[in-house]
Residue, then its C-alpha position, 0 to 999 in steps of 0.5 A: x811444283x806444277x801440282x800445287x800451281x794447278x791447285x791454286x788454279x783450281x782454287x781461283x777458278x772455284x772463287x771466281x766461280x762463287x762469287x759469281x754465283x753469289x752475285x747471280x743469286x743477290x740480283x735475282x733476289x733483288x729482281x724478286x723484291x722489285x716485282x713483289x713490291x709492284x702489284x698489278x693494280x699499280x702498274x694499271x695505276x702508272x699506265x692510266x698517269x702515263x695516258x693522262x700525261x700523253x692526253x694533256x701533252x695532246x690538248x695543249x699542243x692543240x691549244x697552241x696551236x688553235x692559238x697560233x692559227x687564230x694569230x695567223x689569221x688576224x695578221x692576214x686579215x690585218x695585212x689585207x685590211x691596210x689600204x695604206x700599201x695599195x694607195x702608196x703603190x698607186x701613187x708610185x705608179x701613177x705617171x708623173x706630170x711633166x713640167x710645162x715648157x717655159 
């Protein structure tokens, strides 16, 4: 009885044994497949659409922000071109007329 529990032990290992082989073997071909499919010259090609990607990520980040500081400055030059507020705040701090005494 221990003999045959044995050799059906061995069998199972020896399936479990195959079938990783065969899922070993069917990846690697698939990998082969994959690097066969993809030459050189489309890998320079998807580098230099990654790069252009990058550059012009780069010039709209820099148009926002040449935008953003054109902005900035106009709101300064706007706050400091109100006289309104400096008059306002010097009639709040000029002295107020006392009423004459009756």
């Amino acid at each position: 009885m221990r003999l045959l529990e044995q050799k059906i032990a061995e069998a199972k290992t020896k399936k479990d044994l195959f079938v990783a082989r065969a899922r070993s073997a069917a990846a690697s071909q698939r990998i082969r497949e994959l690097t066969d499919s993809v030459s050189t010259g489309s890998s320079f090609k998807a580098f230099e659409r990654m790069e252009e990607k990058v550059l012009a990520l780069e010039a709209q980040a820099d148009a926002l922000r040449v935008l953003e500081t054109d902005n900035l400055e106009k709101q300064f030059a706007a706050l400091e071109s109100t006289d309104d507020i400096d008059s306002q705040l010097a009639q709040l701090q000029a002295p107020v007329p006392q009423p004459l005494p009756a």
